[in-house]
C-alpha positions in Angstrom: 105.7 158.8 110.3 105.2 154.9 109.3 106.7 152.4 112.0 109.3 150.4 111.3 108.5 146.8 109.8 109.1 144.2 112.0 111.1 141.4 111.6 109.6 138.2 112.4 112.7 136.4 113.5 113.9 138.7 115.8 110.2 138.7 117.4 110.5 134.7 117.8 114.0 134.7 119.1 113.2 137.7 121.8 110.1 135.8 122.8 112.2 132.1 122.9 115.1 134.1 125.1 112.4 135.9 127.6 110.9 131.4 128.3 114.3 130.8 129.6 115.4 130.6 133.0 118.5 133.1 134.0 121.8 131.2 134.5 123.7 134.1 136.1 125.5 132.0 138.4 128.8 130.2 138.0 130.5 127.5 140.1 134.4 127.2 139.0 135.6 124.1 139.2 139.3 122.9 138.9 139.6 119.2 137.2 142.8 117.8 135.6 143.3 117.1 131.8 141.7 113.7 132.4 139.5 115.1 134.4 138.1 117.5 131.9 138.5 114.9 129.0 136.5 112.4 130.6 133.9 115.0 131.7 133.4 116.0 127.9 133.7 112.7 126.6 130.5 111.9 128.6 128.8 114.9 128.2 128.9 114.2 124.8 128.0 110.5 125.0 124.8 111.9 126.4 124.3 114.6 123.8 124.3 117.5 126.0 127.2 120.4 127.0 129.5 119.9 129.6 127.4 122.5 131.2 123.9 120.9 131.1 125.7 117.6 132.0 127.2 118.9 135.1 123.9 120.5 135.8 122.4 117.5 135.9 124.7 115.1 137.7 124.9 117.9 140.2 120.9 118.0 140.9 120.8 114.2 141.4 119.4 112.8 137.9 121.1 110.2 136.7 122.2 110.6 133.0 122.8 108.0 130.6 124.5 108.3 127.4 122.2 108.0 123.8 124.5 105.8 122.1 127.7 102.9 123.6 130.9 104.0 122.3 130.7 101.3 120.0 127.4 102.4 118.3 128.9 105.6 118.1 132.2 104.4 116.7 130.2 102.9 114.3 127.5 105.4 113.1 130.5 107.3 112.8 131.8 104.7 110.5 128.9 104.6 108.6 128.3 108.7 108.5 131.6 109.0 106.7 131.1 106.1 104.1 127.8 107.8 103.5 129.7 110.9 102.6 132.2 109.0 100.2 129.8 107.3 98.3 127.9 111.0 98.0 131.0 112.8 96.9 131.1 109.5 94.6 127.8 109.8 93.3 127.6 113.3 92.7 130.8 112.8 90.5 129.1 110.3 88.6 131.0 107.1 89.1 128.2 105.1 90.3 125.0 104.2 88.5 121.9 102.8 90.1 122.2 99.1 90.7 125.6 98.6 92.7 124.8 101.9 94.8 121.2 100.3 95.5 122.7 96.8 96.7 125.5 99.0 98.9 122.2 100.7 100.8 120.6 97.3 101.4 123.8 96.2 103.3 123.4 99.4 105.3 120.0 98.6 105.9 120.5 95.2 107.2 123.9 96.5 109.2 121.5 99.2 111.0 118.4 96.5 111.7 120.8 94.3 113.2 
């Protein structure tokens, strides 16, 4: 009888799963709406879960968010004009010079 082929995926996601360190353990924690928004809202400032941000502040390590609300606000801005002139483009309404001067002003916006 042959054995069965393996599947290489399952392998390295077994092996990545085995690395990691057992969370078993909860701590429930009561917080009002704000509470809770504000907690998310920072967590994801700083690019992690709430869980891995509360993990942290709770073992002493001070966590600082990647972005200012304002950078975010506006690399949000600028994701979603991306997107338009995408759609746009892959419509056909542009053609090469205007959408090349529209990515120099995004260059210059994101150097300054």
């Amino acid at each position: 009888m042959e054995e069965p082929e393996k599947n290489p995926h399952y392998e390295a996601r077994k092996s990545g799963a085995a690395g990691r360190e057992n969370k078993g353990k909860m701590i429930p924690v009561r917080v009002t709406e704000q509470e809770h928004a504000q907690i998310k809202s920072n967590a994801i400032l700083a690019g992690l879960s709430v869980s891995e941000y509360l993990r942290r502040l709770g073992a002493g390590h001070q966590v600082k968010a990647r972005f200012e609300k304002e950078e975010k606000r506006n690399l949000q801005g600028i994701g979603t004009n991306l997107n338009q002139l995408a759609a746009y483009a892959n419509k056909g309404f542009f053609n090469e010079k205007p959408l090349l001067a529209v990515l120099d002003q995004l260059k210059k916006v994101l150097q300054s």
